[in-house]
C-alpha positions in Angstrom: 0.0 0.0 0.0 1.5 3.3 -1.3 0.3 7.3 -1.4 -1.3 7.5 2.0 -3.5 10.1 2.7 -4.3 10.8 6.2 -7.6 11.5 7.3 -8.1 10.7 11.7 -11.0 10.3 12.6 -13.1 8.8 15.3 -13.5 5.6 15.7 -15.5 2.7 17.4 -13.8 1.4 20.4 -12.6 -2.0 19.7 -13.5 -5.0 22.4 -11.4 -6.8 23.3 -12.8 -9.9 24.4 -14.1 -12.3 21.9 -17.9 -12.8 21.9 -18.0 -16.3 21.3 -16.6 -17.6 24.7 -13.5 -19.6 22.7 -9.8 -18.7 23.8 -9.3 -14.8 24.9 -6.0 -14.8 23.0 -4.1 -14.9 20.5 -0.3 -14.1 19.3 0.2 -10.8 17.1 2.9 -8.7 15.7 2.9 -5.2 17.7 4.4 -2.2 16.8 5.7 -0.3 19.9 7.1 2.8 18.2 9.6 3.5 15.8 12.0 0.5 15.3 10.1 -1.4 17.8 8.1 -4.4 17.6 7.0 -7.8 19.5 5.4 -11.2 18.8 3.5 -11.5 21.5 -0.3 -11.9 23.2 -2.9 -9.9 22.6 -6.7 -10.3 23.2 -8.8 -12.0 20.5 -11.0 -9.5 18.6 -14.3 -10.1 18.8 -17.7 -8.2 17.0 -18.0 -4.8 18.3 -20.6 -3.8 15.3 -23.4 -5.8 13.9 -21.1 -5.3 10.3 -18.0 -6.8 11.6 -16.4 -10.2 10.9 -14.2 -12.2 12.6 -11.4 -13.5 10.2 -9.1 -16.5 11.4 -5.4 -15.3 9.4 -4.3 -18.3 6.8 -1.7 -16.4 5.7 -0.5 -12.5 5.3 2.6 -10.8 4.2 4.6 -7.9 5.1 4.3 -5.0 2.9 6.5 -1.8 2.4 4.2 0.7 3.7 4.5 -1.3 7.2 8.7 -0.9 7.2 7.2 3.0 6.6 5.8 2.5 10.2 8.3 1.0 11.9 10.4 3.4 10.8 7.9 6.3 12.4 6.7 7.7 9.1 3.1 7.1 9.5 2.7 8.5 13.1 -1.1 7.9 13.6 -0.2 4.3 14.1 -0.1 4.2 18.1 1.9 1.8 20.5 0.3 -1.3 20.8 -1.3 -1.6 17.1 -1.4 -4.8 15.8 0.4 -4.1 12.2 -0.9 -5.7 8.5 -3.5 -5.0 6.1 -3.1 -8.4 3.5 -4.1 -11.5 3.7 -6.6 -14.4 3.2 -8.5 -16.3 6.0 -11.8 -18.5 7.1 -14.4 -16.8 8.4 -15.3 -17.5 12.2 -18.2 -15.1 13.3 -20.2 -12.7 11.2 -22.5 -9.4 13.1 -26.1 -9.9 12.8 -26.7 -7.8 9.7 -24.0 -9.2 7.1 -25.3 -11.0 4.2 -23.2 -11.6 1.6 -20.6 -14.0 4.0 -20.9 -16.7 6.8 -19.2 -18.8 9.1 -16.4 -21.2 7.5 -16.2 -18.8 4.1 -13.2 -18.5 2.5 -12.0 -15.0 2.3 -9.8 -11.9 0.3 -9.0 -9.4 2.8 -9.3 -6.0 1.4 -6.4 -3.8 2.6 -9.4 -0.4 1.7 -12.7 -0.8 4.4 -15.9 0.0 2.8 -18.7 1.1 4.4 -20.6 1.2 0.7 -22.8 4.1 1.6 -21.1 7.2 2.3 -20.7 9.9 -0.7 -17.2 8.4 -1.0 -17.8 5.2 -1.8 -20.5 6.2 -3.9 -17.8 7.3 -6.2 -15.7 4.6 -6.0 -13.4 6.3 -3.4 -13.4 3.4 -0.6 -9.8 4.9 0.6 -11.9 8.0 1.6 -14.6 6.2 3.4 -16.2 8.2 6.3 -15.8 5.2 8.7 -13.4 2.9 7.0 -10.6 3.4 4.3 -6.9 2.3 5.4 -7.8 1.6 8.6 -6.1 -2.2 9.0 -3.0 -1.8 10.9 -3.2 1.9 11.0 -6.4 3.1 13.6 -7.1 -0.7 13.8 -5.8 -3.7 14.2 -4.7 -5.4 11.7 -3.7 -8.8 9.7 -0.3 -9.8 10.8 -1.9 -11.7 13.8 -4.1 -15.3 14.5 -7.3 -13.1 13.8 -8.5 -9.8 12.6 -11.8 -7.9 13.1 -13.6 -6.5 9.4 -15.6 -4.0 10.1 -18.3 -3.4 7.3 -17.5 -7.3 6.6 -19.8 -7.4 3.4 -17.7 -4.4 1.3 -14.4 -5.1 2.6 -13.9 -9.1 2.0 -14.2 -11.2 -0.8 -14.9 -14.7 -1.4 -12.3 -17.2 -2.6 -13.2 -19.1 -5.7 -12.8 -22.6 -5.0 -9.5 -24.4 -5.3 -7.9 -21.0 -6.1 -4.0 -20.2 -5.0 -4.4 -18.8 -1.9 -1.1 -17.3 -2.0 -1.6 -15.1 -5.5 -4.4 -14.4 -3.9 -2.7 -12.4 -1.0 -1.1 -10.4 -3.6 -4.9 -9.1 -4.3 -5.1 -7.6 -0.6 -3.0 -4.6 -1.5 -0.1 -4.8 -4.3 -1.7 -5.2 -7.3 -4.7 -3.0 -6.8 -2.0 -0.8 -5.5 0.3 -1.1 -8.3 -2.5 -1.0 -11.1 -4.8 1.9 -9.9 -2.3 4.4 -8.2 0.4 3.4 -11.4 -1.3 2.6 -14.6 -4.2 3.8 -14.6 -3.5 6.8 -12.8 -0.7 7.3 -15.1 -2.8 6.4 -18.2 -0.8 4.2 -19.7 -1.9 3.6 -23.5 -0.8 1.3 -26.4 2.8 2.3 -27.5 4.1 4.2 -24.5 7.4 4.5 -23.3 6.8 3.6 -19.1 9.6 4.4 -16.7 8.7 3.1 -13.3 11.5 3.7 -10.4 11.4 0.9 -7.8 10.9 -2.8 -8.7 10.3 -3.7 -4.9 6.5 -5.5 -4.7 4.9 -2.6 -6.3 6.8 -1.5 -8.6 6.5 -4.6 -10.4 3.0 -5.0 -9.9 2.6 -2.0 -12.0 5.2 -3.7 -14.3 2.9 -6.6 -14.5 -0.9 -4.9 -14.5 0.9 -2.0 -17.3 1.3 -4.9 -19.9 -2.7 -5.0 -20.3 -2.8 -1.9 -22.2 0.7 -2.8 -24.6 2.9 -0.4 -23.8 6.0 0.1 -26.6 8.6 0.1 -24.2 8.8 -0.8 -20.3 11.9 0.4 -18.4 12.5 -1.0 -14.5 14.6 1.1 -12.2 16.5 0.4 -9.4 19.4 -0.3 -7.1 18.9 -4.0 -6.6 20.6 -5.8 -9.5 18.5 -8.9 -8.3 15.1 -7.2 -8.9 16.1 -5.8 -11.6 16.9 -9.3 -13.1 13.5 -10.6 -11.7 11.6 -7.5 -13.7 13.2 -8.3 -16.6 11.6 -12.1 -16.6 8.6 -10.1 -15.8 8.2 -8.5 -18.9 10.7 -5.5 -18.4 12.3 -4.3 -21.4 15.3 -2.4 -20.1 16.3 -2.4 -16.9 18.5 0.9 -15.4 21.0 0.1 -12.0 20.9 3.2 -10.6 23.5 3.2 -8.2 26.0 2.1 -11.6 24.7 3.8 -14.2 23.4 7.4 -14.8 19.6 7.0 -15.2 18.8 10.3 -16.5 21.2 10.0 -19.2 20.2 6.5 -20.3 16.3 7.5 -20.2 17.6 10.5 -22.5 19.7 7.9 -25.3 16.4 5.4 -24.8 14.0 7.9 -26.5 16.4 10.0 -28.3 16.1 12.8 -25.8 12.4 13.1 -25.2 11.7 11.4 -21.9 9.0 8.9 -21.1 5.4 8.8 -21.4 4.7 7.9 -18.3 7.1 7.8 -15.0 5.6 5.9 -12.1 7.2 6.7 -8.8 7.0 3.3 -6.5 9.9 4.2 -4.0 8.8 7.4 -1.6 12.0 9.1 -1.2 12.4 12.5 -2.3 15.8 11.4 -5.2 13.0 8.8 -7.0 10.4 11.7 -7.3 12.4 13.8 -8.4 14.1 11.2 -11.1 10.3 11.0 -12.5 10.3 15.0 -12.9 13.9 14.6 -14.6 12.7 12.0 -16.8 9.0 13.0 -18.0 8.1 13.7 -21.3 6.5 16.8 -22.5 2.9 15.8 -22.6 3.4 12.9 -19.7 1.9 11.5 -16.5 4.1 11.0 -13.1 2.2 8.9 -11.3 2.5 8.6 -7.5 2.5 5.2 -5.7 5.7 5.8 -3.1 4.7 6.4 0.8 6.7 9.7 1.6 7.7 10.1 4.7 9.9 13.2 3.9 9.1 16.7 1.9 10.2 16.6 -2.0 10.6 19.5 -4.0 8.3 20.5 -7.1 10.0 22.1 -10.1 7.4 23.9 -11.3 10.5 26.2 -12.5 10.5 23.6 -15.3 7.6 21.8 -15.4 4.9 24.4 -15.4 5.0 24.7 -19.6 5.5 20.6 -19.7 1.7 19.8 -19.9 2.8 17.6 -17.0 0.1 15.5 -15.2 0.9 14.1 -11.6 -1.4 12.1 -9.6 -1.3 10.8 -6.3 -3.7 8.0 -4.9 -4.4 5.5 -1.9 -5.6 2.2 -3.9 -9.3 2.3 -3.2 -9.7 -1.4 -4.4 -12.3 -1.2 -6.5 -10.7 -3.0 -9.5 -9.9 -6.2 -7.2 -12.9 -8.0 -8.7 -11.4 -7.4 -12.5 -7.9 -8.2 -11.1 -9.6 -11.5 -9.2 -10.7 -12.6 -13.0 -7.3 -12.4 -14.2 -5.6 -14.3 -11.8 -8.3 -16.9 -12.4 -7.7 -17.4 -16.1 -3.7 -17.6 -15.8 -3.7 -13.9 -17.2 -1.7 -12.8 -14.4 0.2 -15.1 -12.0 1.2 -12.8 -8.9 2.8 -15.7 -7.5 5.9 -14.8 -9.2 6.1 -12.3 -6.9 6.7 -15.1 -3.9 10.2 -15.4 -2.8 10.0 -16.1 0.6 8.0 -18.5 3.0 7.5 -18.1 6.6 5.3 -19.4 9.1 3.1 -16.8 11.0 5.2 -17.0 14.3 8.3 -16.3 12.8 6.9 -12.8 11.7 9.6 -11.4 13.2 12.5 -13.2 11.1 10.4 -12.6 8.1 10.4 -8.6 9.0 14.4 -9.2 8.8 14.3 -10.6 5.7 11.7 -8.4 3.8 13.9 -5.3 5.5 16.7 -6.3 3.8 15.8 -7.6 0.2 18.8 -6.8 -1.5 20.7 -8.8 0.8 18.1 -11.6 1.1 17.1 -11.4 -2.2 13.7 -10.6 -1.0 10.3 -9.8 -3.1 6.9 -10.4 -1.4 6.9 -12.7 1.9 4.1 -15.3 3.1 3.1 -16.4 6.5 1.3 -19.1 6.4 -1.0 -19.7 10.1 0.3 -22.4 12.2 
């Protein structure tokens, strides 16, 4: 999840205790302020709203938007927040008034809550909810635990086809709604574009992946991580530009005989990629926003403001999981690729190591598969 947008709000006290009378807790990850965080026991959620749902975790995944909290760049989350917003579980208690799930159904977890009903949603904005949006391990707890509330249950999961990969199907929580709708189509990619996107972590090549439905001419992956940068290329990458070797700027410029690209999709959140994407845009193009910036970047309008330049920003609101769910069905898009690491769900904190320090570990996306 990339491009927050902060909006607090109040929100329902949680309850602790679980309403069914079964075990009163469970093990979680816990953040505990900035480069702190536990495995440890915390009470079992249980229905605080006759729209909740009670989801028992299968298996989750660490995304880069939670290193941006452990290292203090998102300081609404609070000491003692159960951290995550992915994953895929069963069903163990639904509120009175949902309909569309049950007990024992096998669920998507969105990373967006829904409430469906506010002017928001209406439009399709579910990241702007008035009592949802990113909410999962931000002003709730969240996935990287035995069990996770869902408020507004009936907009905010959906149901597993049967015999489906459970693990692409984590990849539909966040990264490639993420990757499609704050990247491509923000960024309007179109048949015969030159794409630029900075970062091939998770996201970046979620866009890679999700840009090749609309045929772009050329699609250009970079980075500092020779490894990703080999992966994007088996991706469907067709150059790929080491940054921290090789001047970016410069090869962009002898890629498309001086004129930039198309489209520059920013999936770092550090202020040198953002302003690689103004460098690099073409007169005419999109810079598209997906990066989680903790700092201030600078905006050079001094150039730009003649350019014609379009840039966007966006939370992922979601709303083209179903679509993205159809594709992963028919083989169009196998986000397993994406998998480079296995973990089970009590050695979260070994897995955190590991997705901290992809480079090193050769790290993509993670799974933590429930005990």
């Amino acid at each position: 999840m990339e491009a927050l947008v902060y909006k607090p709000r109040e929100k329902s006290p949680e309850i602790k205790a679980p309403s069914n009378g079964a075990a009163k807790t469970m093990k979680a990850l816990v953040y505990h302020g900035p480069g702190k965080k536990s495995w440890e026991d915390k009470p079992k959620p249980g229905l605080t709203k006759p729209t909740d749902a009670i989801v028992k975790i299968l298996k989750t995944t660490i995304c880069g938007t939670d290193l941006h909290i452990m290292k203090g760049d998102v300081p609404e989350v609070i000491d003692g927040r159960i951290i995550g917003h992915e994953g895929v579980g069963i069903i163990e208690e639904v509120g009175s008034v949902v309909s569309n799930f049950k007990k024992g159904d096998h669920v998507i977890i969105s990373c967006i809550t829904s409430c469906g009903k506010c002017e928001y949603c209406k439009k399709g904005m579910y990241s702007h909810c008035d009592d949802g949006g990113w909410i999962l391990g931000h002003l709730i707890d969240g996935t990287q635990a035995e069990y996770v509330r869902i408020p507004h249950a009936d907009n905010s999961l959906y149901p597993i086809p049967t015999g489906a990969d459970e693990e692409a199907l984590v990849m539909l929580s966040d990264i490639l709604p993420t990757g499609f709708e704050c990247g491509v189509l923000n960024g309007q990619v179109k048949p015969g574009d030159v794409v630029a996107i900075v970062g091939s972590g998770p996201i970046g090549v979620a866009a890679l992946l999700t840009s090749q439905f609309y045929s772009p001419a050329e699609i250009v992956m970079i980075d500092m991580d020779e490894n990703r940068l080999n992966v994007a290329k088996t991706f469907g990458a067709t150059h790929v530009i080491n940054s921290s070797n090789e001047d970016a700027i410069e090869t962009i410029m002898r890629l498309t005989n001086g004129r930039g690209v198309d489209v520059a999709i920013e999936a770092v959140g550090v202020p040198a990629t953002f302003e690689l994407c103004q460098e690099i845009i073409a007169p005419g193009g999109h810079i598209a926003n997906i990066g989680v910036h903790g700092k201030s970047v600078t905006l050079h309008l001094e150039t730009l403001w003649s350019q014609n330049i379009t840039i966007t920003t966006r939370l992922v609101d979601t709303v083209t999981t179903p679509l993205l769910l159809k594709t992963v069905q028919s083989k169009k898009l196998q986000p397993n690729q994406l998998i480079t690491h296995h973990f089970r769900l009590d050695q979260v904190m070994e897995a955190y190591e590991t997705f901290g320090n992809a480079a090193k570990e050769k790290a993509l996306k993670v799974i933590l598969t429930a005990n």
